[in-house]
C-alpha positions in Angstrom: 4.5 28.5 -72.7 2.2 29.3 -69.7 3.0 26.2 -68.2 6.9 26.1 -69.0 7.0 29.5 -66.9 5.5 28.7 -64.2 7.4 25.5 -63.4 10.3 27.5 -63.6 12.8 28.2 -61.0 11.8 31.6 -59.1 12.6 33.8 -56.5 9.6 33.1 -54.7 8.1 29.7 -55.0 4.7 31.9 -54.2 5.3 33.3 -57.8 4.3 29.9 -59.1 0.3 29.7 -59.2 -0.5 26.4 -59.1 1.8 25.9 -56.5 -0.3 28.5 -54.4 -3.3 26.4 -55.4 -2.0 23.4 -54.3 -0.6 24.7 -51.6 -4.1 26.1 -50.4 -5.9 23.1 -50.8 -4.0 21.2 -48.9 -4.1 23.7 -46.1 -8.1 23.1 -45.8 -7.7 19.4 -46.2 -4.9 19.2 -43.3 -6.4 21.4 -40.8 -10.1 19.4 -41.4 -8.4 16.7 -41.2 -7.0 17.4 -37.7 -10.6 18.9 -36.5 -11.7 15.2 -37.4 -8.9 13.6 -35.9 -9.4 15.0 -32.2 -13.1 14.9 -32.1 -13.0 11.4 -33.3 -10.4 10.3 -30.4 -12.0 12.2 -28.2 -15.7 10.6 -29.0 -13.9 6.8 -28.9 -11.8 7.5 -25.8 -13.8 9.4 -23.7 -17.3 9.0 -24.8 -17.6 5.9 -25.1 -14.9 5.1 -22.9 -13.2 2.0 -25.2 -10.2 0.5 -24.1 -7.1 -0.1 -25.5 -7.1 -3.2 -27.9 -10.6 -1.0 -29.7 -8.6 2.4 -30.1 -6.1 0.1 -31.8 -8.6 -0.9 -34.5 -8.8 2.7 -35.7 -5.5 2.7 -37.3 -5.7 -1.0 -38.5 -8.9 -0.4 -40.6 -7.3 3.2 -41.8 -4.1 1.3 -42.9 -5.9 -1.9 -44.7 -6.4 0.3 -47.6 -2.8 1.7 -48.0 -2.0 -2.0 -47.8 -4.0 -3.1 -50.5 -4.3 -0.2 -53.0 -1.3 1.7 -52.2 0.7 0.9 -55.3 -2.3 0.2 -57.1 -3.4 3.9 -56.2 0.3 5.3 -57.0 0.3 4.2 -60.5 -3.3 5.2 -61.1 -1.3 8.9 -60.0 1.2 8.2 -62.4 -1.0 7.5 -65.2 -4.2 10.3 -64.8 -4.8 13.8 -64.3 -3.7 14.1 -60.8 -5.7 17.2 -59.8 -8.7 15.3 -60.9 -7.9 12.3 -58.8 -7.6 14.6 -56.2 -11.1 16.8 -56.7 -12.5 13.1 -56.9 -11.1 12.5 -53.3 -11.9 15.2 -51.6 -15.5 14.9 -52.2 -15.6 11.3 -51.6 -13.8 11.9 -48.3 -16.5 14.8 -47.4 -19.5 12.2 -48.4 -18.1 10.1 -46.2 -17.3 12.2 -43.3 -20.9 13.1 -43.1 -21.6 9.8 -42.9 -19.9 9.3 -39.8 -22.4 11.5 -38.0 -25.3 8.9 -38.2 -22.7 6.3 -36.8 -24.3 4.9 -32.8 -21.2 3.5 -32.1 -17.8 2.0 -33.0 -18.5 -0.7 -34.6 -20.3 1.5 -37.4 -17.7 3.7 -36.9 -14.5 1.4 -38.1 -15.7 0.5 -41.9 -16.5 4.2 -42.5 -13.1 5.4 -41.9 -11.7 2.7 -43.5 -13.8 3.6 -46.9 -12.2 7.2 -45.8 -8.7 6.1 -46.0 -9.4 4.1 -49.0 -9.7 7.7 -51.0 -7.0 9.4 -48.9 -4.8 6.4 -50.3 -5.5 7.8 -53.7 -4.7 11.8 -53.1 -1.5 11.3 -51.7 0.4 10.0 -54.3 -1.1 12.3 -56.8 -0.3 15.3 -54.7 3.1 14.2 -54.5 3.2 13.8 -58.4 1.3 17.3 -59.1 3.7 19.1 -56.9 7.3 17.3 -58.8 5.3 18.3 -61.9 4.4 21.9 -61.4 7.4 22.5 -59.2 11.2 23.4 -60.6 13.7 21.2 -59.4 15.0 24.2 -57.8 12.1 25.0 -55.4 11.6 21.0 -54.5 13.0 21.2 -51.1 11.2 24.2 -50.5 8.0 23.3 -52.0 8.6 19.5 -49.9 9.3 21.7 -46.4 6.0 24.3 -46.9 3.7 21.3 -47.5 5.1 19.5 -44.3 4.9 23.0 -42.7 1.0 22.6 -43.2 1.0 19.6 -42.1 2.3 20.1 -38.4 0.6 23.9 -38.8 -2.7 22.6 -39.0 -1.6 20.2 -35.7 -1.3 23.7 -34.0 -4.2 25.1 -34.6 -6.6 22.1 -35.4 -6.5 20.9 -32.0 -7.0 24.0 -30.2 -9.5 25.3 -32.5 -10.7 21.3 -32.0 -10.7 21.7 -28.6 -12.6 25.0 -28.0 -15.2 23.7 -30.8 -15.5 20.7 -28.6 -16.1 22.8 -25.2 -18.8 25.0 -27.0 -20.5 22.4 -29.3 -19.6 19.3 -29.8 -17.5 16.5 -31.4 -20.1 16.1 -35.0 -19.5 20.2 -35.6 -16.0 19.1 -35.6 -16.9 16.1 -38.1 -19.0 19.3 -40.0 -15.9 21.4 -40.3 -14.1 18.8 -41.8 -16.6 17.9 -44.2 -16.7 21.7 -45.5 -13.0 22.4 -46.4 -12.5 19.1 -48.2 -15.1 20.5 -50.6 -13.1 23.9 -50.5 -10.0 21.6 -50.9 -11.8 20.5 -54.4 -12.8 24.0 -55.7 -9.6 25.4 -55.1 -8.3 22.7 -56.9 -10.3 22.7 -60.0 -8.8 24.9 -62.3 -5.9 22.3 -62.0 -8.0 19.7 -63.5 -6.3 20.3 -67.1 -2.7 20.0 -65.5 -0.9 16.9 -66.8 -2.2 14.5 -69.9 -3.2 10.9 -68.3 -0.3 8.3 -69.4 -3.0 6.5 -72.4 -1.1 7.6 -75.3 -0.2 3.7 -75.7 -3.8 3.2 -75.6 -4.8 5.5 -77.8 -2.5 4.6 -80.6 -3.6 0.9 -79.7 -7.4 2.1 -81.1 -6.3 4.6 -83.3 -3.9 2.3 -85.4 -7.3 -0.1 -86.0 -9.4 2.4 -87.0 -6.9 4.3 -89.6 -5.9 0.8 -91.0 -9.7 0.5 -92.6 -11.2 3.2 -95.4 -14.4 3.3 -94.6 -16.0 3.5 -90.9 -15.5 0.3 -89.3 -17.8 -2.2 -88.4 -19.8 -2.8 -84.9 -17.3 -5.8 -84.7 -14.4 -3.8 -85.6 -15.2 -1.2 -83.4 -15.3 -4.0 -80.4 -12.4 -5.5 -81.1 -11.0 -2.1 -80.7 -12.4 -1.7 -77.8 -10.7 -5.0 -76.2 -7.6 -4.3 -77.8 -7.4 -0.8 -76.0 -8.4 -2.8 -72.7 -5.9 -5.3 -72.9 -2.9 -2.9 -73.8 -4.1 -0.4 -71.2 -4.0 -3.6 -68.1 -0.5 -4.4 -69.8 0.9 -1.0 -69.5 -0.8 -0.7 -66.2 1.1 -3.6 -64.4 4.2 -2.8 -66.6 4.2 0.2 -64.9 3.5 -1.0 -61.7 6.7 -3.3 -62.0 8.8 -0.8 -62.8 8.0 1.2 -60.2 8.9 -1.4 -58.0 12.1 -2.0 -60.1 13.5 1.5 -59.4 12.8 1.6 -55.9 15.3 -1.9 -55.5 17.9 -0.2 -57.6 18.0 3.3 -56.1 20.2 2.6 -53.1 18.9 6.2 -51.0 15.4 5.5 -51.4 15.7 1.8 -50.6 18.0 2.9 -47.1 15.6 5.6 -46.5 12.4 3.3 -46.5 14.3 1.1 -44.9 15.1 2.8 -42.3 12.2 4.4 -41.9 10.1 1.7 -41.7 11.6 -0.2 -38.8 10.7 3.2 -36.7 7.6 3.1 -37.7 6.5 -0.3 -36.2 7.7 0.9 -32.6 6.1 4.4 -33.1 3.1 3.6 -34.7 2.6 1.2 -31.6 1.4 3.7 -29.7 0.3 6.6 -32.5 -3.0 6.2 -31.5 -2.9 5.7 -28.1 -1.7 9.0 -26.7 -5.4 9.5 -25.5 -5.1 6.0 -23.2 -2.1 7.7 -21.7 -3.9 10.8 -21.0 -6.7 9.4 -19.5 -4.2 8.3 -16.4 -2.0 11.6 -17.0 -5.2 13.7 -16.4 -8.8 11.8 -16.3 -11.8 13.7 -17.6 -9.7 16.3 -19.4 -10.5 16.0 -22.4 -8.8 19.7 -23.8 -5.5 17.5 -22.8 -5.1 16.4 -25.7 -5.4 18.9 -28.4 -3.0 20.5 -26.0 -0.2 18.0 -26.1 -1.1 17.3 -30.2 -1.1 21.2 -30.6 2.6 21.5 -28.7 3.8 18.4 -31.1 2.5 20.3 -34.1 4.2 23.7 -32.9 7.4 21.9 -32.4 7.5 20.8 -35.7 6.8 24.2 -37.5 9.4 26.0 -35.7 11.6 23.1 -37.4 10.6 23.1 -40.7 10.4 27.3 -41.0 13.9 26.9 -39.8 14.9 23.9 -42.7 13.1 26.2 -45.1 15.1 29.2 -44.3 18.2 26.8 -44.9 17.2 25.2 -47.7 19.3 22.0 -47.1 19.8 18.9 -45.1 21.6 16.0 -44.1 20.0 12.1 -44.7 21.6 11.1 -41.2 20.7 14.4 -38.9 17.3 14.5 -40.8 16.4 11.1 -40.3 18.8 9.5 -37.7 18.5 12.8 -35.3 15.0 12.9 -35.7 14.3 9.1 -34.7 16.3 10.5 -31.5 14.4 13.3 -30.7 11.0 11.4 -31.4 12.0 8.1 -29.3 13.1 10.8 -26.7 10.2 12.7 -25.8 7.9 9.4 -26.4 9.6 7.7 -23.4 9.4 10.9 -21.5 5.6 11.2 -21.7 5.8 7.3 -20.4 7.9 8.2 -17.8 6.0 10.9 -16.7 3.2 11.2 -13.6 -0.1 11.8 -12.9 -0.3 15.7 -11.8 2.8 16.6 -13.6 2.0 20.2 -14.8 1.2 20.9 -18.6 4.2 23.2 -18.9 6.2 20.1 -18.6 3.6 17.7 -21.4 4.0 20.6 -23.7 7.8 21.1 -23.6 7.7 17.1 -23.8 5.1 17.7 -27.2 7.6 20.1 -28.8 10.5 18.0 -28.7 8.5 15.5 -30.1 7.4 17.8 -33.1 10.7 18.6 -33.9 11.9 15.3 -34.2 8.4 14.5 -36.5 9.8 17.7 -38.6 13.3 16.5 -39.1 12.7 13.4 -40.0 9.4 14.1 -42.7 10.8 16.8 -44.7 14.2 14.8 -45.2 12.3 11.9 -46.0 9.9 13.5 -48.6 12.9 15.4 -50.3 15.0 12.4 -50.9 11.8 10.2 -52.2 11.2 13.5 -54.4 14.2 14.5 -55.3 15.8 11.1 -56.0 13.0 9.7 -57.9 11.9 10.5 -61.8 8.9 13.0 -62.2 6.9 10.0 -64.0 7.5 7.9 -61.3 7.6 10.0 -57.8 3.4 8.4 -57.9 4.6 4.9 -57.8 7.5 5.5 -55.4 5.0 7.0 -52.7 2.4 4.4 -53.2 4.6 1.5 -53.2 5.5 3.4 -49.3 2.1 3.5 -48.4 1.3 -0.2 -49.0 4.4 -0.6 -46.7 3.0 1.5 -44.2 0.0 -0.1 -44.7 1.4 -3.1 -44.0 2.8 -2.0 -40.5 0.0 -0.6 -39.5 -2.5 -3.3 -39.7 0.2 -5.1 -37.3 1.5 -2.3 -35.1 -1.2 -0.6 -33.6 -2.5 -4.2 -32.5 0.3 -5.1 -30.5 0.7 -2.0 -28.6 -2.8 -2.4 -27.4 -2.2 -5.4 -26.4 1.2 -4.4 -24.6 0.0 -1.3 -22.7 -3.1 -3.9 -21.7 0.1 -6.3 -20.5 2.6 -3.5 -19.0 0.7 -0.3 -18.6 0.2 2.9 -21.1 3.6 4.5 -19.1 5.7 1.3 -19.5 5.1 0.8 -22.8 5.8 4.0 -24.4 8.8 4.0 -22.3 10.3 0.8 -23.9 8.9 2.4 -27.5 10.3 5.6 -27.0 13.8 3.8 -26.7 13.7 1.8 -29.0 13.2 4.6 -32.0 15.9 6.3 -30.1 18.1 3.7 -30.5 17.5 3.5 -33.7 17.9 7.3 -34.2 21.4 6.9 -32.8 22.7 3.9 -35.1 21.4 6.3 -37.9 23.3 9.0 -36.7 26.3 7.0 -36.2 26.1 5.2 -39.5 24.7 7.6 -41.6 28.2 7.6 -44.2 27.2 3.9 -44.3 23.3 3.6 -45.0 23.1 7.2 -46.9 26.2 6.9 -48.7 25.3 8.7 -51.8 25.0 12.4 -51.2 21.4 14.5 -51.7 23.7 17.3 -53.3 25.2 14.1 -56.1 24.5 15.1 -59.7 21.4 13.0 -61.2 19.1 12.8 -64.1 16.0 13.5 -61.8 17.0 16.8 -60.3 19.1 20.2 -60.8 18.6 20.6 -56.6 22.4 21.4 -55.3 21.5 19.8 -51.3 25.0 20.5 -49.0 24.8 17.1 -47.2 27.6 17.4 -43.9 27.9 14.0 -43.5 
């Protein structure tokens, strides 16, 4: 009954324990995850001073694993105990972060954070499914906007706390930091590791029906057989599963347009995702605060957004994704338009924008891949998006190194930055045509009422 309760719909979403659980672990894993994220920019960039086309290899060995485990890794989420998956990734992610500090350079550097992103590609999608299983339909939009609100929180105050860390000590106590609240990420999460039975019931009846079919206790070979039995039915439900996952996602029209769509933004932006710190080095050489300053600006842009979509508690597919493309391809060709000596009143106006157009467009893609997707299947649904993503990325960040080594860093995130604004605009003017079907539509996945103004 405990359980039934809690998933309930409340006033408060804080009412709901393992929400707050949830909720906190993920606050220690995003802001660590940001503390690692500007040290280990600022140790390829400045430190060792690598140009372009090496910067771009970060992303392309972080991606490889979405690429090729993503679905696998999404119906893993659908089939175990997903705070368990999770406890297991946050300690192999801090193992592995630790490693990083006996790295000489980047060539040690790349396979580590690949073996990194291999776990990360399993948490996600279970996170994803633990929160559409211990949330009500009712609080999923608000539930979807808090964790997005930690998200671009943690890009306020990682980076500055980042930065100052790096001014006093040094880029590995940043690495440390991050280390130490994945393992709090774990703890918190551990009395969650009862929380939704595995999918093996087929499994278990597969063993259990040879083993009551005989009187006595079965044989060695009996008992084998069993086994291989259990083996075989579990790799068959397995990929079953797998296929249906994929099945879904080509019939549900709003999550095929909204991946869709999504997607073909992505390969222009995450040309130059991680290549902000080339920029800045012409912006502003040898300052390296910079650029926890401009990430901290994008991050703060996107809070104020999401506190104010929480408040509403609703909205639209084509403002949500189509405005936010907009905003986002806005503010990226205005940072490549932009000077050397241009003041950082201007970068961090420039940063906001940005983060508000991030914040738009995330929490209305989440919702509608949450709230239009089955509970048993909201694992599959995000995996099969990261081995999309994966897919982009192992392409993307490649070719904008190797068109800001052609045009310039400026040039090239000005012809970027238009073209996801572009794209922003056809998805605002053409949103009754791609998102036809309305968030707030009646469906057997959800009791959330979205207004959608279209």
């Amino acid at each position: 009954m405990k359980e039934k309760k809690e998933s309930e719909s409340t006033p408060s979403i804080w009412r709901n324990g393992r929400f707050r659980r949830m909720f906190a672990a993920h606050t220690a894993a995003s802001f660590g995850d940001w503390f690692d994220a500007i040290a280990i920019q600022v140790l390829v960039a400045y430190r060792w001073e690598a140009d372009p086309m090496l910067i771009a290899l970060i992303p392309v060995v972080m991606a490889l694993p979405g690429l090729l485990l993503g679905s696998i890794a999404g119906t893993l989420a659908d089939r175990m105990h997903k705070a368990r998956l999770m406890i297991g990734c946050d300690v192999a992610i801090a193992l592995l972060t630790l490693a990083i500090l006996a790295v000489p350079g980047p060539a040690w550097l790349l396979p580590l954070l690949g073996l990194r992103a291999a776990a990360g590609v399993f948490q996600m999608p279970s996170q994803q499914g633990l929160t559409r299983t211990v949330v009500a339909s009712g609080d999923l939009f608000r539930a979807t906007s808090l964790n997005g609100l930690v998200n671009q929180a943690s890009k306020v105050a990682g980076p500055l706390l980042g930065a100052m860390t790096l001014t006093v000590l040094s880029p590995q106590a940043c690495i440390i930091l991050n280390a130490l609240l994945r393992l709090c990420s774990g703890l918190v999460l551990w009395p969650l590791r009862g929380i939704g039975p595995a999918l093996v019931s087929i499994e278990q009846q597969a063993t259990i029906a040879v083993l009551q079919g005989k009187q006595d206790s079965p044989s060695e070979a009996e008992a084998e057989e069993a086994e291989h039995r259990k083996e075989r039915v579990g790799a068959s439900r397995f990929f079953s599963q797998w296929r249906e996952g994929w099945a879904f996602l080509w019939r549900s029209r709003m999550l095929l347009h909204t991946l869709i769509f999504g997607l073909f933004g992505l390969i222009a932006i995450l040309m130059i995702d991680y290549q902000f710190p080339t920029l800045l080095r012409v912006l502003a050489p040898g300052n390296e605060s910079l650029l926890g300053w401009l990430v901290s600006s994008i991050g703060a842009g996107a809070v104020g957004c999401m506190l104010v979509l929480n408040r509403l508690n609703r909205i639209s597919a084509g403002w949500g994704l189509g405005g936010g493309y907009v905003l986002v391809g806005g503010a990226i060709a205005a940072l490549g338009w932009t000077q050397p000596g241009t003041g950082l009143p201007v970068l961090l106006m420039i940063g906001a924008m940005l983060g508000v157009g991030n914040g738009l467009y995330i929490i209305t893609q989440n919702y509608i891949l949450q709230a239009k997707t089955p509970a048993d299947m909201v694992g599959r649904v995000f995996g099969i998006q990261s081995t999309v993503i994966g897919a982009i990325m192992v392409v993307s960040p490649l070719a904008g190194g190797l068109l800001i080594r052609i045009a310039g860093a400026g040039t090239a995130f000005v012809w970027i930055g238009m073209t996801v604004g572009v794209l922003g605009l056809a998805g605002l003017l053409l949103q009754s045509v791609i998102w036809r079907e309305s968030l707030a539509d009646p469906n057997p996945y959800t009791e959330q009422n979205v207004d959608l103004a279209q």
